[in-house]
C-alpha positions as CSV (number, residue, x, y, z in Angstrom):
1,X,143.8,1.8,-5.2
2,X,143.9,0.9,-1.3
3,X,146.7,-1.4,-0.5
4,X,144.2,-3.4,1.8
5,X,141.7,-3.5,-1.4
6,X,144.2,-5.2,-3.2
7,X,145.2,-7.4,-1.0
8,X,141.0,-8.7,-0.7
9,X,140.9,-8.7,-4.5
10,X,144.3,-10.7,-5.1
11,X,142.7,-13.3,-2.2
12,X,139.1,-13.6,-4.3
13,X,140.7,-14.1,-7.1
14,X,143.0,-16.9,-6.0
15,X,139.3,-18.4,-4.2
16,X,137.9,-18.8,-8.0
17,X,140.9,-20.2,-9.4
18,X,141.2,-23.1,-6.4
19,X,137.5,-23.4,-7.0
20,X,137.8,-23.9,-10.9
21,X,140.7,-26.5,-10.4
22,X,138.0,-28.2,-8.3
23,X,135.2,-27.9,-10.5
24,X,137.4,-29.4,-13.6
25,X,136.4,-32.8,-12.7
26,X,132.6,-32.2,-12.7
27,X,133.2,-30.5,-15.5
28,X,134.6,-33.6,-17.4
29,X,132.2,-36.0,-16.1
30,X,129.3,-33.8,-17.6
31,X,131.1,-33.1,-21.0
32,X,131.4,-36.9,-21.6
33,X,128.1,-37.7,-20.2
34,X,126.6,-34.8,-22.7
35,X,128.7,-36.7,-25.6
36,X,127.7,-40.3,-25.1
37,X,124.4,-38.6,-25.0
38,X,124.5,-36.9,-27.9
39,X,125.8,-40.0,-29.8
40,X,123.3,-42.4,-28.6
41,X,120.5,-39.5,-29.9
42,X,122.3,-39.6,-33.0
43,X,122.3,-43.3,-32.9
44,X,118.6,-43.5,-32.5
45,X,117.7,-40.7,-34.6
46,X,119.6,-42.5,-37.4
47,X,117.8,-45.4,-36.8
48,X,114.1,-43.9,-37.1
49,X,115.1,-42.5,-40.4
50,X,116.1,-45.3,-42.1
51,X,112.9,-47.1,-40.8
52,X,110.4,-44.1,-41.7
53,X,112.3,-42.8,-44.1
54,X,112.6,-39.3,-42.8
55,X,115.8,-37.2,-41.7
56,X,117.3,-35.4,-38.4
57,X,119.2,-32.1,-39.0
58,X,122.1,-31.9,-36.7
59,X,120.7,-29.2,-35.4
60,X,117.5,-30.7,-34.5
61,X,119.4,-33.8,-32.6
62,X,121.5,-31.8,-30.6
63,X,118.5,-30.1,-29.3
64,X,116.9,-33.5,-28.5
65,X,120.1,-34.3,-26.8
66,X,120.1,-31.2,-24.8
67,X,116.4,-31.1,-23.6
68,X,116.8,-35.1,-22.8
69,X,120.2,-34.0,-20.5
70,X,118.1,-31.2,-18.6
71,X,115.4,-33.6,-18.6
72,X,117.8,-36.4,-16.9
73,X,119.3,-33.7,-14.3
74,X,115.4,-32.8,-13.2
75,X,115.1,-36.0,-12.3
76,X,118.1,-36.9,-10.7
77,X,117.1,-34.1,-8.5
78,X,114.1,-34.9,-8.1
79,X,114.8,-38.8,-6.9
80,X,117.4,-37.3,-4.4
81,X,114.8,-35.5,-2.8
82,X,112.3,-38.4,-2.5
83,X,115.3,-40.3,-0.8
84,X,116.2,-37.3,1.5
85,X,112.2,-37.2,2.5
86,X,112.2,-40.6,3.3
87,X,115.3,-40.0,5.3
88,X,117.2,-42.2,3.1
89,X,120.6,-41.7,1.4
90,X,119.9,-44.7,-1.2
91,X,117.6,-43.7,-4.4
92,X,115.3,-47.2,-4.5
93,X,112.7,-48.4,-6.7
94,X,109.9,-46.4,-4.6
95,X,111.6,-43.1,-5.8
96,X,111.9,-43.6,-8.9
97,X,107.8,-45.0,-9.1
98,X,107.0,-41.9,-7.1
99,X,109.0,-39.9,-10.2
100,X,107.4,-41.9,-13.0
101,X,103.9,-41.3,-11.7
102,X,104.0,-37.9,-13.6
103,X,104.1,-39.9,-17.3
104,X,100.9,-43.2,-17.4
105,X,103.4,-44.3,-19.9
106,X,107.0,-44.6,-17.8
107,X,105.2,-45.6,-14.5
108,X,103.3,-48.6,-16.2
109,X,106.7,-49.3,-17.6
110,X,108.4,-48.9,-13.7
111,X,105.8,-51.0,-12.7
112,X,106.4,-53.7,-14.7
113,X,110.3,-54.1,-14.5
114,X,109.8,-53.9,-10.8
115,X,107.3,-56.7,-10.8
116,X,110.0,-58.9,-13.0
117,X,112.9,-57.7,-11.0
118,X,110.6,-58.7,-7.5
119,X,109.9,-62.2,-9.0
120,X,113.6,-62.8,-10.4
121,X,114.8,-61.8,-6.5
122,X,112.5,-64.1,-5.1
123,X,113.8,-67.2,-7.0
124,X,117.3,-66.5,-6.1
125,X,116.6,-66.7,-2.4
C-alpha cells in the first residue's frame, strides 16, 4: 500500500472516531427517550387490558413504541420546518395546529387546549 494512502486512511478513520465520541450524547438522549417510551406504552397497554380484558405481547408493544417514536420524530421535523417558513426559531402553537390539521381528531383537540390556554393567559394579565 502507498505510504500517502495510509496516511488518508489513518486520518478518516480518526474523523469517525472524533465523530462517534460526539454523537455519544445524542445517542444517550434517544436511548432513554426510546425507554421512557417504551415504558409508558407498556404502562398504557397494561392498563387497556385489565379494563377490556385483553392482552399485549411484548412483541406487539415494542412495535407500538417504535412506530409512536418514528411517529414523534416526523413531527418534530415537521414543526421545525413550519417555524423555519415562518422565519421563526420558536415552534408556537400555530405550528403545531398547522401539524394537527392532518388528524380531525388532534387538531379539535389543539384547538381546544389553545382556546383554554388563551383564556387562562388573559386572566393573568
Amino acid at each position: 500500500m502507498e505510504p500517502g494512502r495510509r496516511e488518508e486512511e489513518e486520518e478518516e478513520e480518526e474523523e469517525q472516531g472524533e465523530e462517534e465520541k460526539e454523537d455519544q450524547p445524542q445517542l444517550a438522549l434517544i436511548q432513554n427517550l426510546k425507554a421512557s417510551l417504551h415504558y409508558t406504552v407498556g404502562s398504557m397497554c397494561q392498563e387497556a387490558a385489565d379494563a377490556k380484558g385483553v392482552r399485549f405481547t411484548k412483541s406487539t408493544i415494542a412495535a407500538i413504541s417504535e412506530v409512536t417514536f418514528r411517529q414523534c420524530e416526523h413531527f418534530a421535523r415537521d414543526l421545525e420546518l413550519f417555524a423555519r417558513h415562518a422565519k421563526r426559531s420558536t415552534i408556537n402553537m400555530e405550528d403545531v395546529k398547522l401539524l394537527a390539521r392532518r388528524s380531525s381528531s388532534l387538531h379539535l383537540q389543539v384547538i381546544v387546549i389553545s382556546v383554554l390556554w388563551a383564556k387562562l393567559h388573559h386572566r393573568e394579565e
